[in-house]
C-alpha positions in Angstrom: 24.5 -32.3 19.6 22.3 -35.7 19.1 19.2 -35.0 17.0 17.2 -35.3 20.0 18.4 -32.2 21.0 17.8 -30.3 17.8 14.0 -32.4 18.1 14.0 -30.6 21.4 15.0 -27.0 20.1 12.4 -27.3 17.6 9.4 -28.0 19.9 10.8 -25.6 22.0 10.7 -22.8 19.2 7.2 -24.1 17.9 5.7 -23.4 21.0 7.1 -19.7 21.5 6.0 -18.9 18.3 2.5 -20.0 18.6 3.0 -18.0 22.2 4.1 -14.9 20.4 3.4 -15.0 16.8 -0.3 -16.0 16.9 0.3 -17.9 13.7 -3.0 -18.7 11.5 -2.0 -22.3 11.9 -0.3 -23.4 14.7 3.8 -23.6 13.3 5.0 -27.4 13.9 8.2 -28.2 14.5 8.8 -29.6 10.9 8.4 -26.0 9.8 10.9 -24.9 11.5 15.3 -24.9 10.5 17.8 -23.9 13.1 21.2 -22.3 12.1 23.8 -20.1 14.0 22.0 -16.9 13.9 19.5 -15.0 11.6 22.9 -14.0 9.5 23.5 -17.4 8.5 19.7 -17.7 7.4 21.1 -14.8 4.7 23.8 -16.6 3.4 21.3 -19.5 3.2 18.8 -18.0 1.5 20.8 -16.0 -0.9 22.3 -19.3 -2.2 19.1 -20.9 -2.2 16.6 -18.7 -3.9 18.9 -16.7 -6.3 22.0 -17.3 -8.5 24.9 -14.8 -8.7 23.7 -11.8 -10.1 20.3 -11.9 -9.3 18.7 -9.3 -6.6 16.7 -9.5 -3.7 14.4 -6.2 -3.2 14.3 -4.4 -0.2 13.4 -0.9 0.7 15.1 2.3 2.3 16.7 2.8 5.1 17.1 -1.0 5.9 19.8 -2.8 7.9 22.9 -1.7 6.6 24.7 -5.3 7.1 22.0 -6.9 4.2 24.5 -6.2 1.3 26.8 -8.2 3.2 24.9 -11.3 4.3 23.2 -11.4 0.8 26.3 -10.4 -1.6 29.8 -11.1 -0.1 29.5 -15.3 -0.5 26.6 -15.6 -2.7 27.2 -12.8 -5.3 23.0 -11.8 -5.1 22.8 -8.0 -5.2 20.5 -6.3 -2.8 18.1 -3.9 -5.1 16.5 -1.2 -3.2 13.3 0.6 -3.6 13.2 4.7 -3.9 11.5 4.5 -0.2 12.0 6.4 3.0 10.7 6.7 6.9 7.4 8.4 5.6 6.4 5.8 2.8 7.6 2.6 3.6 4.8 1.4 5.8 2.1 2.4 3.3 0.2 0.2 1.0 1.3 2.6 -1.5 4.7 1.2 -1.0 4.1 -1.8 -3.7 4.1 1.0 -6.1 8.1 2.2 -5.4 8.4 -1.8 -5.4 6.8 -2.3 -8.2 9.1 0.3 -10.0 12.6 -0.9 -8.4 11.3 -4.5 -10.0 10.9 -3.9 -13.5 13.8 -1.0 -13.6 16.0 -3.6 -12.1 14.9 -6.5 -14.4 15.7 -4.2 -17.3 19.6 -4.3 -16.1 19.5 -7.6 -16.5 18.8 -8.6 -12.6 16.2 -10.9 -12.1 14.6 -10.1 -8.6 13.8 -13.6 -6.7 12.6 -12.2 -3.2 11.3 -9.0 -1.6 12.5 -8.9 2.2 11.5 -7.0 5.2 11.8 -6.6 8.3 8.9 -6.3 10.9 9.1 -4.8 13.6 11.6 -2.6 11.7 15.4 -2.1 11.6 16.1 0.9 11.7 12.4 2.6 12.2 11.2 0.8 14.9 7.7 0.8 13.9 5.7 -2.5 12.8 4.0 -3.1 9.9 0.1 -2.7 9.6 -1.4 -5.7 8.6 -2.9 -4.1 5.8 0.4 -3.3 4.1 1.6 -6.4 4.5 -1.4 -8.0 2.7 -0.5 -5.5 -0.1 2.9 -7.3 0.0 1.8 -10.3 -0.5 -0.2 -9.9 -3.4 3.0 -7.8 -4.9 5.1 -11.3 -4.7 1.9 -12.9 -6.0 1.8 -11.3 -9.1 5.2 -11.6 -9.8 5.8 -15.2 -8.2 8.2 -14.1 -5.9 9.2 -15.1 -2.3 8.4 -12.8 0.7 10.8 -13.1 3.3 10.0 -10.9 6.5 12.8 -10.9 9.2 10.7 -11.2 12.9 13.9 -10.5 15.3 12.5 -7.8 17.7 9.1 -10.1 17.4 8.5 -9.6 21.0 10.6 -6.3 21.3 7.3 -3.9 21.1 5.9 -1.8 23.6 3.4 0.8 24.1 4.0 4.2 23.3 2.5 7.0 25.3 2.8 9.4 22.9 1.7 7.7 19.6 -1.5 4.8 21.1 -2.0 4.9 17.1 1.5 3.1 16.1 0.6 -0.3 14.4 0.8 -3.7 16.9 3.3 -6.3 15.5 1.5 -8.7 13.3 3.8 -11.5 12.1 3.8 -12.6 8.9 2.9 -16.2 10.2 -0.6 -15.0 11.4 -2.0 -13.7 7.5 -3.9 -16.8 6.1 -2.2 -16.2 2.6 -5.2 -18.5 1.0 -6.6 -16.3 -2.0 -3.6 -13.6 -1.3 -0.1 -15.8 -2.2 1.1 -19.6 -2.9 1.9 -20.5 0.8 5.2 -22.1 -0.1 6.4 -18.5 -0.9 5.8 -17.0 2.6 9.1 -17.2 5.1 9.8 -15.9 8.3 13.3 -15.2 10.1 13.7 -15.2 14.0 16.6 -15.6 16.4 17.0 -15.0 20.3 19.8 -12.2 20.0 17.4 -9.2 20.3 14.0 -10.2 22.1 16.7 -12.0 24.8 19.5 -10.7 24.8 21.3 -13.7 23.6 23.5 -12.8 20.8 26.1 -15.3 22.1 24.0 -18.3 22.0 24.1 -18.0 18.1 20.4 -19.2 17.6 18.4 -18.4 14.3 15.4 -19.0 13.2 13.5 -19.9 10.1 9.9 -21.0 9.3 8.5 -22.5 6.2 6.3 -24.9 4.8 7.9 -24.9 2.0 9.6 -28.3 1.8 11.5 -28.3 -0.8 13.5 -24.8 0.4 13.7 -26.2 3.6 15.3 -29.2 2.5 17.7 -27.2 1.0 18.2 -25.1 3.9 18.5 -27.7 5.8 21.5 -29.2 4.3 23.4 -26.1 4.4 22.9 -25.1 7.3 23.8 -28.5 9.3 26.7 -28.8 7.8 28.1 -25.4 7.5 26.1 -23.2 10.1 24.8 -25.7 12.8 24.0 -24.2 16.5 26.1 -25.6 18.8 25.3 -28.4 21.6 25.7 -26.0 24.8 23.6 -23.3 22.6 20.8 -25.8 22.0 20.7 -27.1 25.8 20.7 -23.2 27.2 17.8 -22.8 24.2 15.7 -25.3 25.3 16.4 -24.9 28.9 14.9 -21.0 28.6 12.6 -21.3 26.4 10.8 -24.4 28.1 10.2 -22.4 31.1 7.4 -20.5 30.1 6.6 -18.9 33.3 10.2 -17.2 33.2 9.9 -16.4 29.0 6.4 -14.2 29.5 7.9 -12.4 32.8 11.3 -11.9 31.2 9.6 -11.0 28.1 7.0 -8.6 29.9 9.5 -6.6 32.2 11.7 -6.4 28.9 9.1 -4.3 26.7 8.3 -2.2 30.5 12.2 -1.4 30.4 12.0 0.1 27.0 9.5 1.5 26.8 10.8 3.5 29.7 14.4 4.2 28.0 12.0 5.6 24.7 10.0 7.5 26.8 13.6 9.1 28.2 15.7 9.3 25.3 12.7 10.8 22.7 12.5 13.5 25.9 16.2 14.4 25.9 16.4 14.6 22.1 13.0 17.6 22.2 15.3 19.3 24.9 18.2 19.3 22.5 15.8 20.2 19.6 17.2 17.0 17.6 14.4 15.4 15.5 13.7 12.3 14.9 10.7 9.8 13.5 7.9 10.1 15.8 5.7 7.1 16.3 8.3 3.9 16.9 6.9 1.4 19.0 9.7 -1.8 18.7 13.4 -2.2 19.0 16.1 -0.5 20.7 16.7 2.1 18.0 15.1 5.8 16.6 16.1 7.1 13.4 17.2 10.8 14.2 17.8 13.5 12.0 20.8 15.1 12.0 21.0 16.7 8.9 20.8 20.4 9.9 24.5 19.6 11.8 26.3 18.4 8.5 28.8 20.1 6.5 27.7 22.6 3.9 27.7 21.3 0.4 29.1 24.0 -0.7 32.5 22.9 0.1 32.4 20.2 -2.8 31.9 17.3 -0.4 29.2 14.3 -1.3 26.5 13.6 1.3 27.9 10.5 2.5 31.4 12.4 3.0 29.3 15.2 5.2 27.7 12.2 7.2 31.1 10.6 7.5 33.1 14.3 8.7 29.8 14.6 11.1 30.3 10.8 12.6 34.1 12.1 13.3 33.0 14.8 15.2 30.8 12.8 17.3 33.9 10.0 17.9 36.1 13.0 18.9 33.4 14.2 21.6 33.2 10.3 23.2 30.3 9.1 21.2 29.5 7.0 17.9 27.1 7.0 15.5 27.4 5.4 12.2 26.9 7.0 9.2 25.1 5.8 5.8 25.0 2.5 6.9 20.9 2.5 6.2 21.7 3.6 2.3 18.6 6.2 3.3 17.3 8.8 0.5 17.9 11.2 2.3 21.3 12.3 4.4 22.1 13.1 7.4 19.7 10.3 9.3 21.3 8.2 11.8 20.5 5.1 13.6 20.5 6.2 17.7 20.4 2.8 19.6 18.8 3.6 23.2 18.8 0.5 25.5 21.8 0.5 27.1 21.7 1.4 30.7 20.5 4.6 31.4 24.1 5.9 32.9 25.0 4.9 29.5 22.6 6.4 27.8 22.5 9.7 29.6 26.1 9.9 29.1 26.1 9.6 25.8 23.6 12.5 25.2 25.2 14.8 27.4 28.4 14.0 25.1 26.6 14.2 21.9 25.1 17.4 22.9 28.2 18.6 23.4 29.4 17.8 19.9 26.2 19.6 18.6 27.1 23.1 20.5 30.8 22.8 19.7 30.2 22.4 16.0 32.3 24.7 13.6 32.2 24.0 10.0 
């Protein structure tokens, strides 16, 4: 693809985000690196910021696939905070950051980044501003770059049953001045999840940060560039603006409705789960009272793992300790399928749950 094309992807994505993001300043289009998806950005960023050995903090559950973007190529270790569902959208969460840090820089692993995502994977709730102003000062203090992944940016809805759940606020709309050097502040997007466009292979990554960028930059044209058809179809959708704000409008109405369903099938079954989500296509359900004793000698992730084969041998999947949660027996339910689908796969997993013998 001719750089005019990239030039054109770039303006394109400049002026979603200032659509979506409402960024403090608007983002240009020289803040902005393309690559072929938010995965590559890992890889990226892993070889950018960090050396071999050296950790990039997180907290729990997270995305279970971050150990392999980060670690398989680049060697960085993913360190992760003594969080869970309840804490990790509190202020008070610096605090389990702030011990994972200094425990992990006493093994020897030098922490380069803390990284987040928001709207989050696997919670499904957004980050109050206020916390995230807490983060920032947290890389602040120990010079350290904040990276918050932004993939379901635009995947938030309303949520009938908990008005009180946090609005997405990105990142790019904190004015770090007097909070956090600005060149340590990075955002992740992509157009897999708010569009549906996994295939296209588009991701996403802002910074004013010139010197990172430059670096990005020169790995990811010559080892993870987006390819020509991808960049045409990108442009091509997300110049039409009319079409983004009405696909992007019915897209939030559509899940919003699926929640609404799903969270009422699981209180028929009497399956818990983590009240209050508001973004994604996922809830983090608790399915802990259904696991193996202990008393049979088994570890928790071998009860999740003999509970995940139960489910496959009813017709349905769930995958277990991907999240590397505190706790077991919580597992990722994803809920935007078709509703056939997703009724189906209920009616199968409640069947699992009533057939149970351990």
């Amino acid at each position: 693809m001719e750089d005019t094309g990239l030039h054109a992807l770039h303006d394109a994505l400049a002026t979603h985000l200032n659509d979506y993001f409402n960024p403090y300043q608007p983002v240009k289009s020289e803040h902005i690196s393309v690559a072929a998806s938010t995965t590559a950005f890992h890889d990226i960023l892993a070889f950018s910021l960090a050396a071999p050995g050296e950790g990039i903090l997180t907290s729990r559950p997270h995305y279970g696939r971050f150990d392999i973007d980060f670690g398989d190529k680049a060697g960085v270790k993913l360190v992760l905070a003594d969080t869970d569902h309840e804490t990790c959208f509190d202020e008070s969460v610096v605090d389990a950051f702030e011990d994972a840090l200094v425990k992990s820089e006493k093994e020897g692993v030098k922490i380069r980044a803390l990284l987040i995502v928001n709207p989050h994977n696997p919670l499904g709730r957004c980050y109050p501003k206020s916390t995230l102003v807490a983060l920032m000062h947290f890389c602040a203090r120990h010079t350290i770059h904040l990276i918050s992944d932004e993939i379901y940016a635009c995947s938030f809805f309303p949520n009938a049953s908990f008005p009180s759940a946090p609005p997405f606020t990105s990142l790019l709309s904190i004015d770090p001045t007097g909070i956090i050097d600005a060149s340590l502040i990075h955002v992740e997007y992509g157009l897999s999840k708010d569009f549906g466009a996994a295939g296209l292979r588009i991701g996403v990554f802002v910074t004013r940060n010139e010197q990172l960028k430059s670096a990005v930059d020169a790995v990811g044209d010559r080892f993870h560039g987006v390819a020509g058809p991808s960049v045409a179809l990108g442009v091509s959708m997300l110049g039409d603006r009319e079409w983004v704000h009405d696909f992007i409008a019915l897209s939030r109405e559509r899940i919003a409705e699926q929640y609404a369903f799903t969270t009422s099938r699981l209180r028929d079954m009497g399956i818990e789960f983590f009240e209050g989500g508001n973004a994604g296509f996922f809830l983090w359900v608790d399915f802990n009272g259904y696991l193996p004793p202990r008393e049979g000698g088994l570890s928790d992730r071998e009860r999740e793992i003999k509970f995940a084969e139960k489910c496959i041998e009813g017709g349905v999947f769930l995958h277990p300790g991907e999240e590397k949660n505190v706790r077991s027996g919580w597992f990722r339910m994803v809920f935007t399928m078709e509703r056939k689908v997703v009724e189906e796969g209920l009616r199968r997993l409640e069947g699992v749950l009533k057939g149970l013998k351990w």
